[in-house]
C-alpha positions, 0 to 999 in steps of 0.5 A: 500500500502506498502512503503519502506522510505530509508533515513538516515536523522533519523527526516525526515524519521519519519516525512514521516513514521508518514504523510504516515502511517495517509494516510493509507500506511504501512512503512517499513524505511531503514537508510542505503543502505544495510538495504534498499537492503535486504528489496527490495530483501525480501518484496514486496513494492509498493513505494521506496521513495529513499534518494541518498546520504545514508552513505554506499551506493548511492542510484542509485547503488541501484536503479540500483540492484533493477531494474536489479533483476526485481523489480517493486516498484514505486521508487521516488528519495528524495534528497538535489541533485537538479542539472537537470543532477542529475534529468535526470540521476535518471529518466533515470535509472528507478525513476519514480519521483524525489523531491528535500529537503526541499519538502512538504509531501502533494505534495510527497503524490500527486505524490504517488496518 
């Protein structure tokens, strides 16, 4: 399966790209809105773990463009936003699930199963 890690946070986003790719996963990793953009509209992705608070972009326009353009990758929200209407709004335009930082790899990888 192949996963897109959109997160800016550099240590974090090597931490899941080494826990997914031990699971068996293919990582592609994105540190910036623009970045992840262009890998979304080019590859096909069967997972977008998508940080919100990325330095030239927020992460929910980006959402938003993805599912605008028809695309179908499971996206999971990743943030420090841990506010219930930063959770419901994520859900409603189109995240299929939402952890908030500081949050276990084995639970991200529960809800990728």
């Amino acid at each position: 399966m192949n996963v897109l890690i959109v997160e800016d946070e550099k240590s974090l986003s090597h931490e899941i790209e080494i826990f997914l790719t031990k699971q068996g996963f293919n990582c592609d990793v994105a540190f910036n809105g623009k970045s992840a953009s262009e890998k979304i509209f080019v590859n096909a992705y069967d997972f977008v773990l998508l940080d919100l608070g990325l330095p030239d972009y927020n992460g929910l326009d980006l959402l938003r463009e993805a599912k605008e353009a028809g695309k179908e990758p499971a996206f999971i929200i990743l943030t420090a936003r841990n506010e219930i209407d930063d959770r419901i709004t994520g859900l409603d335009m189109g995240a299929d699930d939402y952890l908030s930082k500081p949050f276990s790899l084995g639970e991200l990888h529960a809800r990728m199963q």
